[in-house]
N, C-alpha and C positions, 0 to 999 in steps of 0.2 A: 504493500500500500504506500510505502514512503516514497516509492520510485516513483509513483504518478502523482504526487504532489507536484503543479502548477513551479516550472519556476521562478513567476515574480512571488511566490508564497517564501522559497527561501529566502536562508540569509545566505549572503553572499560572501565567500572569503578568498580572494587572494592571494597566490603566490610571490612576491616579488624578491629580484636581486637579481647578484651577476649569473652571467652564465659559471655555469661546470661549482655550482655551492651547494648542490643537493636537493633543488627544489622536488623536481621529481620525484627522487627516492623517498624523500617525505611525504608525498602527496600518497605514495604508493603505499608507506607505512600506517599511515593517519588513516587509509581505504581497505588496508589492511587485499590488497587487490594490484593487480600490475594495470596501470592507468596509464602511465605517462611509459615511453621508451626514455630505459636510463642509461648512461654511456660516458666514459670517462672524457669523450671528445665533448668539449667544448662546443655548446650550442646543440644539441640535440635536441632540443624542444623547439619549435618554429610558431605554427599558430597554437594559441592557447587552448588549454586542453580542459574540458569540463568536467564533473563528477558529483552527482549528488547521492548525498549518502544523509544517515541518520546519527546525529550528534547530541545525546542525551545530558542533560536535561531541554536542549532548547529545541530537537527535535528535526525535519528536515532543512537540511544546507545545503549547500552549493562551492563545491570547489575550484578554483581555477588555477590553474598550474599556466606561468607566462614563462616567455621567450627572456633569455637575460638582458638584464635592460641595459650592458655595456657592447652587447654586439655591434659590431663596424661592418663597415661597405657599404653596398647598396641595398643586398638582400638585408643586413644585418640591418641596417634604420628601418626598411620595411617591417620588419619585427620588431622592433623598437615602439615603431608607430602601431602595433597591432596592440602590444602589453600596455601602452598608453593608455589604451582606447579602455581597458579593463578597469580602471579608475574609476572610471562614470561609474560602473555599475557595482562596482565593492562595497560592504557594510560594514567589511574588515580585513582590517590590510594587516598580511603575514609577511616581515621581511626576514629574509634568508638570508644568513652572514657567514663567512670562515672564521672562524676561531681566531685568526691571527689578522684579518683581512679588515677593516672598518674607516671608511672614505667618503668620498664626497657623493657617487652611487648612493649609498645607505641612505646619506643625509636627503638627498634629493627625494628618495621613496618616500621617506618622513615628512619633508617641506608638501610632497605632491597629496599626499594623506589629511595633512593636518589643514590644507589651505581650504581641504573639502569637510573639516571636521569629525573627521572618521578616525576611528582609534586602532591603533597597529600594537602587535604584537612581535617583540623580535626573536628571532632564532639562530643562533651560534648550533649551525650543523657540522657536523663532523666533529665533533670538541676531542675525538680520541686522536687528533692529528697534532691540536697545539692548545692553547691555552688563551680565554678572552682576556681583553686586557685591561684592568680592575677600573682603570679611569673613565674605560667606557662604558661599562657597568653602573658606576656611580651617575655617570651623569644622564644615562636611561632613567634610572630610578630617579634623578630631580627632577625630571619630566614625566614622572607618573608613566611610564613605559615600559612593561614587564617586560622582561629577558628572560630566557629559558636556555638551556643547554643540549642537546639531542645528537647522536650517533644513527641515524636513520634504517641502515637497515639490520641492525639489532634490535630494535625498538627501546633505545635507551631514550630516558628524557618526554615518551611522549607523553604520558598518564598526566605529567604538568603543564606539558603545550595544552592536552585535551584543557586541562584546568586552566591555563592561563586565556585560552578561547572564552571561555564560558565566563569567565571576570571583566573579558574586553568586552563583550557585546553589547550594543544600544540597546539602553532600556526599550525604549520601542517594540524591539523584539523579544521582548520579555511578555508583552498585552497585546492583545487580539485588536487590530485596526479595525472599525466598522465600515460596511460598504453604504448600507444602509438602516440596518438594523436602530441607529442607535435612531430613527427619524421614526420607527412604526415603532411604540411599546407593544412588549408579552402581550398577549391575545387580539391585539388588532392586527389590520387584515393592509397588506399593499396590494397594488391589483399591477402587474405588472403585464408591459402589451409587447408581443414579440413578436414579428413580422417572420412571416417564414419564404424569405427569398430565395436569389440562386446561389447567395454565396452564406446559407447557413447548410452545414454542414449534413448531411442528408440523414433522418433518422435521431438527429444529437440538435442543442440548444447551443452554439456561440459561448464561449468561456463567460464574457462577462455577467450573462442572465444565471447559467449554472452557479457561477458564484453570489450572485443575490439571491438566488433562492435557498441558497445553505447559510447565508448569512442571514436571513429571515429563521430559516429552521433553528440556528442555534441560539438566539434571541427568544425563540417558545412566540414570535411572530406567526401570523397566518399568510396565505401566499395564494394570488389567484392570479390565474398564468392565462391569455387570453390573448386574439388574433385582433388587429386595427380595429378590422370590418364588426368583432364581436362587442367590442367594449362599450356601447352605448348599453347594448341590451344586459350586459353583466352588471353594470352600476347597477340598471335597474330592480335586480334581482336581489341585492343586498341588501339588508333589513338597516344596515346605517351606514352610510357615506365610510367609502376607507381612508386612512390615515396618507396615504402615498399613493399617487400612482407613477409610474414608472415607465417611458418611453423607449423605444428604439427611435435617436434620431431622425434617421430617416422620414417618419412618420409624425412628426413633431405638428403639425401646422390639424393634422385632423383627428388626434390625437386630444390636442389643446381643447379644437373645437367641442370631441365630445363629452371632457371632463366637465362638468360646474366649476366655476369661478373658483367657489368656495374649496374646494378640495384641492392640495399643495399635488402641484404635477412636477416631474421632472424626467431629467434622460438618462438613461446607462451613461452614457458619454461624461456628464456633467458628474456625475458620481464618483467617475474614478477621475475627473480632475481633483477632487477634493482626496478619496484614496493614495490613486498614485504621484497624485503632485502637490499644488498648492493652489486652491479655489482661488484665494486674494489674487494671486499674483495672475492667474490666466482671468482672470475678469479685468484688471489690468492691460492685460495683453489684447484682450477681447477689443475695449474699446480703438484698438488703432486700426479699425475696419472705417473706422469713421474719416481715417487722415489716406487712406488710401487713394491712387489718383492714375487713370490709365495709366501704363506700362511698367507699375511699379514689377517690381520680383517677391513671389511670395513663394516660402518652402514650406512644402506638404511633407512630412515626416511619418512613417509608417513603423511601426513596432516589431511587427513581424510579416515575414516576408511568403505573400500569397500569388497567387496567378487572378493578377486582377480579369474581372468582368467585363461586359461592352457598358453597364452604367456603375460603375464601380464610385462607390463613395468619395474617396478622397481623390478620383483624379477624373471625375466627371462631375457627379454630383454638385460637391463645395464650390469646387472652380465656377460651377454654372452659376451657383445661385451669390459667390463673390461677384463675380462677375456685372451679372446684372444688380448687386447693391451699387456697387461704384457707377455703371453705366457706360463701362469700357473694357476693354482686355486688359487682362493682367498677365504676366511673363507667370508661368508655374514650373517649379521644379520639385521632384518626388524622391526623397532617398527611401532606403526601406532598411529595416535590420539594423546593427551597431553602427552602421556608416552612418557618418557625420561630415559634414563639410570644416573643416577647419579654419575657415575665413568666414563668416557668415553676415558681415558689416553692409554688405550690398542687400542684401534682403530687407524690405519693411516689414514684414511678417510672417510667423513662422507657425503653423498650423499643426498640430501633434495629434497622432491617435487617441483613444482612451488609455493606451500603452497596458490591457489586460494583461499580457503575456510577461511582462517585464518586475522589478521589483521598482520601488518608490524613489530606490539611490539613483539609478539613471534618468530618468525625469528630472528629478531634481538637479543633478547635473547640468541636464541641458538649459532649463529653468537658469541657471547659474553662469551659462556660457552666454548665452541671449542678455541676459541682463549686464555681463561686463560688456558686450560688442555693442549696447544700446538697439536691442535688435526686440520688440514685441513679441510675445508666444502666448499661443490659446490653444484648445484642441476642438476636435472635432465638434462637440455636441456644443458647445460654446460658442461656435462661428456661426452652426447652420441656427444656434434658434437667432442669436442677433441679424442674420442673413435675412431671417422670414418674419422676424417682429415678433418674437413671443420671445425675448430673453430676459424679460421680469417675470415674467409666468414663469420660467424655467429654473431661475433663482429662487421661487419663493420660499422653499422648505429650507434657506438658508439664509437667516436674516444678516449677518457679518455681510455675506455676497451683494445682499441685494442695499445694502446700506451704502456698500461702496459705490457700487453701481451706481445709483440714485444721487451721490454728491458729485464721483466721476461728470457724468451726466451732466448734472445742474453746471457745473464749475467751467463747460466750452459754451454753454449761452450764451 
């Protein structure tokens, strides 16, 4: 069961350091399984290698064994740039050291950790080669930095890594995030509407719906799962108005129509902005629909990577309905997957999935990158109600959002 836990449900941990320190062999001991190819040649790991596995008391994780981050050349910065990329999405950074070895590398993994707030753990592998050197020790520890010692593949030293993992972790992941739950209390009822198109999955519910309905379940919420076309007549069949109802974007505009006023609507979309990202900041982001002006550049951002459809959401859909808000063409560009543009300063806006599939550190990340480039970001279910004129309706089960919104707003009069 641990292995089909969702990976943005992990926590995510990190390999980093030089090549030929042992990352692998650790990764291999810690998995207690041969994961990574391990080889005394220098550079043997190239793209990052994944693993999830079950790490007691905090349950399933997510391992990522990187490429060493001193590798040279060309291929060697191609790698370089790939273990970069591993940053965004870490919740905890494992640096791998030699016993005798501790330099500006090391520091750097730490500067690149700490500039994201993320807590690292360090590793002195191979300690049966040489001995750490006491000053560096000390001054990990005035940095509140636990250090460990480990021989990897004897499995000396890991019982305390395990231990010293489980001390580093965000509280965060210590308590259960709500998707929705925390908006329906115990015995009331969300009515949530799922459109069954061509790109949900044939026989299966779209990750983000399955996950609010087990976020309802474990809440002791009630759950009533229903087609566009059925939702009028479903209200009507309830003996009292439900607490939530819940949208596939998509369907936002008749959706709206057939809720009551009275009753707090909202999207999948707009839920896992507040989940996997941060509500304030993409309502923020939201409104620079407003400053857009034919031929700007706007990046459509995809989470994971599918075989889009002939009306596919993020590269027909939004574009259309951007499009006709501004009332001219907009330049669109689509990444999909960990790829990221690393200049992103030409762009006036940056469009994000609901990012299901991912964990909250990468959003945030990009959340982070957008905001040093001066670059606006929203996502999907955020654009298209502001696109159709229901993104007060679509705020309303979050009064912080819709506050901001509403001074936002008032403040370009």
């Amino acid at each position: 069961m641990a292995q089909k836990t969702p990976k943005g449900f992990r926590l995510h941990i990190g390999l980093f350091g030089r090549r030929n320190v042992g990352k692998s062999s650790l990764l291999n001991a810690l998995t207690r399984q041969s994961v990574s190819l391990v080889s005394d040649v220098a550079g043997t790991t190239t793209d990052p290698v994944e693993k999830p596995m079950e790490l007691q008391p905090l349950g399933p994780v997510l391992f990522i064994d990187t490429a060493g981050i001193d590798d040279v050349g060309g291929l060697g910065k191609m790698r370089v740039d790939k273990t970069r990329q591993i940053f965004d999405r870490t919740n905890l950074g494992v640096v791998v050291a030699s016993p005798g070895e501790w330099g500006e590398f090391e520091e750097d993994i730490l500067r690149e950790l700490s500039a994201r707030n993320l807590p690292a753990v360090v590793v002195f592998n191979k300690i049966d080669t040489g001995t750490v050197n006491e000053n560096i020790r000390a001054k990990l520890l005035e940095r509140k930095i636990a250090s460990v010692e480990t021989v990897a593949p004897t499995g000396r030293g890991l019982d305390a890594l395990r231990e010293a993992l489980i001390k580093a972790v965000p509280p965060e992941f210590l308590y259960n995030t709500n998707i929705l739950a925390d908006l329906v209390p115990p015995g009331e009822i969300a009515v949530l509407v799922v459109p069954i198109d061509k790109e949900a999955p044939k026989g299966r519910l779209i990750l983000p719906q399955v996950q609010s309905i087990r976020d309802l379940l474990d809440n002791d919420s009630c759950c009533l799962v229903v087609k566009e076309r059925e939702l009028r007549e479903a209200l009507g069949m309830l003996k009292r108005p439900p607490a939530l109802v819940v949208t596939d974007s998509q369907v936002f505009p008749k959706v709206a129509a057939d809720t009551p006023p009275e009753i707090p609507l909202t999207g999948f979309s707009v839920l896992f902005a507040r989940n996997k990202g941060d509500l304030l900041e993409f309502v923020r982001g939201t409104m620079a629909i407003e400053k857009l002006r034919p031929g700007d550049r706007v990046l459509m951002a995809e989470a994971c990577s599918h075989h889009p459809i002939a009306d596919d959401i993020g590269r027909v859909k939004i574009p259309r309905w951007l499009t006709q808000y501004v009332g001219g063409k907009l330049e669109f560009t689509t990444v999909q997957g960990h790829d990221f543009p690393d200049d992103i300063c030409d762009y006036k806006l940056i469009v994000h999935c609901g990012s299901c599939m991912w964990n909250r550190q990468e959003v945030l990340s990009r959340l982070m990158k957008a905001r040093q480039a001066g670059v606006a970001m929203t996502n999907y279910g955020l654009t298209i109600a502001y696109s159709l004129g229901i993104f007060e309706r679509a705020l309303s089960p979050f009064p912080d959002a819709l506050e901001l919104y509403r001074s936002l707003r008032d403040a370009t009069r």
